[in-house]
N, C-alpha and C positions, 0 to 999 in steps of 0.2 A: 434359558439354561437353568436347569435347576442346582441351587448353590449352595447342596447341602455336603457333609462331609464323610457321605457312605464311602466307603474302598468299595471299589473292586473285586469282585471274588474270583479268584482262579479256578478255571475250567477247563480240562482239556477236552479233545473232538470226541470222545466218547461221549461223556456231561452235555455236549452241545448236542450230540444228535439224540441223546434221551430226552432232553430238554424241550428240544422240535416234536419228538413223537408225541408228548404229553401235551404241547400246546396245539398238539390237532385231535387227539383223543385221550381227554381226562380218563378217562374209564378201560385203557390199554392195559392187556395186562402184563403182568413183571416179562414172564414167558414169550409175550411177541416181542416187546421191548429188547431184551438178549438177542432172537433171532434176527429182528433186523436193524440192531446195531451190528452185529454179528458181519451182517450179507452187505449192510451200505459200506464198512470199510475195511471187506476183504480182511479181515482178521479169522483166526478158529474163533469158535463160537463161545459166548462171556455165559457162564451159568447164571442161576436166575436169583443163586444167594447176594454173586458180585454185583449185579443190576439192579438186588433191592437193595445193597448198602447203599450205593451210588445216590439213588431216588430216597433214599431215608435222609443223607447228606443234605441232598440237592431240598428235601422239605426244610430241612432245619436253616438251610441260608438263602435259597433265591426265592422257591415254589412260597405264595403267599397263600393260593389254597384253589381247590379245585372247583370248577362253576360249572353250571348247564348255563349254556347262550340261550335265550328265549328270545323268540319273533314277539317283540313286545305287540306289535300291529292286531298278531291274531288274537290279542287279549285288551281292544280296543280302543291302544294307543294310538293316536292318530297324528299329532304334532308334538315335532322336537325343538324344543325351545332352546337358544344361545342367547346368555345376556353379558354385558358388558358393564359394571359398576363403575361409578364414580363415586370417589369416599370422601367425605367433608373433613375438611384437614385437621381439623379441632375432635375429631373421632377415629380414638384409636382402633387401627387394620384390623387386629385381632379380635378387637368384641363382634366387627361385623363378619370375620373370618370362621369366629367362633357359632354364630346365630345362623351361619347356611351348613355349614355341619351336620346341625341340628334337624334343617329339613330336609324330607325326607324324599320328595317329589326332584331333589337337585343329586345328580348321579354323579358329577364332574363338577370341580371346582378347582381353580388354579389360581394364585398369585402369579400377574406378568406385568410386563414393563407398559409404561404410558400414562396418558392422560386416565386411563380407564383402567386400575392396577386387579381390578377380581373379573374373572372369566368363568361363567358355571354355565352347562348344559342339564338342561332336564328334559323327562318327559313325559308327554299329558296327554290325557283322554282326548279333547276337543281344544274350540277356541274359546270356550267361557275356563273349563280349566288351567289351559294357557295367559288367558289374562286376571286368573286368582293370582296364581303364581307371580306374575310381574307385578301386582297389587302390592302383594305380601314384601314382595323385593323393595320396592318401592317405598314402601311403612317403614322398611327395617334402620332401625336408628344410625344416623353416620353413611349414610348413602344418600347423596347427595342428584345423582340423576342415572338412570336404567337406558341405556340402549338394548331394543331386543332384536332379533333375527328369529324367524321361522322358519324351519328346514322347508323346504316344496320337496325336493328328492335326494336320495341318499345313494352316492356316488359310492361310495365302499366305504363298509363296516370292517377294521381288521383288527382282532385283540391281541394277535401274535405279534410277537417282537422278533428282530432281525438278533441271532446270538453273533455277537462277535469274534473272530476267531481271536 
């Protein structure tokens, strides 16, 4: 559970179904947007000034920014690495929280609960690649021991989030 102390932002089902359209095509425009928000909730149809405040809105507080998904595979990544840190108690979380950050091969990092409190996935060319990487983690001062995992297959990739009503 992340135990930070953003609010909430109010949205209503308009907001949410713009919200859905933009997280399955960045590149929709305002105009289809109107139309089928328009047709999904049987309202008259929203012009396409009301649909860009709403999305100009929705930039300035939830949308953090818009991406291309790339098939990393077709660009020769081949393994996805998950490590599991253990931090040496006498070394403070943040200098080693601070030092993966910084690399740049590490795509996902999370503080969680346990024996093993830093969680990062990255991903790598090969298995010489993949074991720089756990080298480097390994080195990195205040890491006391590296659990790793290698992905074999990838059950579902999904960047959308469910919006709340």
């Amino acid at each position: 559970m992340v135990t930070d102390n953003t609010k909430p932002i109010e949205i209503d089902e308009i907001d949410r179904e713009i919200l859905d359209l933009l997280q399955n095509d960045g590149k929709i425009t305002i105009n289809k947007i109107a139309e089928m928000v328009s047709a999904k909730l049987k309202q008259k149809p929203k012009s396409a000034t009301a649909i860009r405040a709403r999305v100009q809105k929705l930039e300035e507080t939830l949308i953090k920014k818009y991406v291309a998904l790339i098939d990393c595979r077709h660009l020769g990544y081949r393994e996805m690495v998950m490590a599991s840190l253990r931090i040496n108690s006498q070394e403070p979380i943040e200098e080693v929280k601070t030092k993966i950050e910084k690399m740049e091969k590490i795509k996902y990092g999370y503080v969680v609960t346990g024996e093993y409190p830093l969680f990062i996935m990255a991903k790598c060319l090969d298995h010489e690649d993949s074991m720089r990487l756990i080298d480097q983690l390994r080195n990195l001062p205040g890491v006391e021991e590296v659990k790793t995992q290698i992905v074999l297959d990838r059950i579902k990739e999904d960047t959308t989030i469910i919006i709340p009503e």
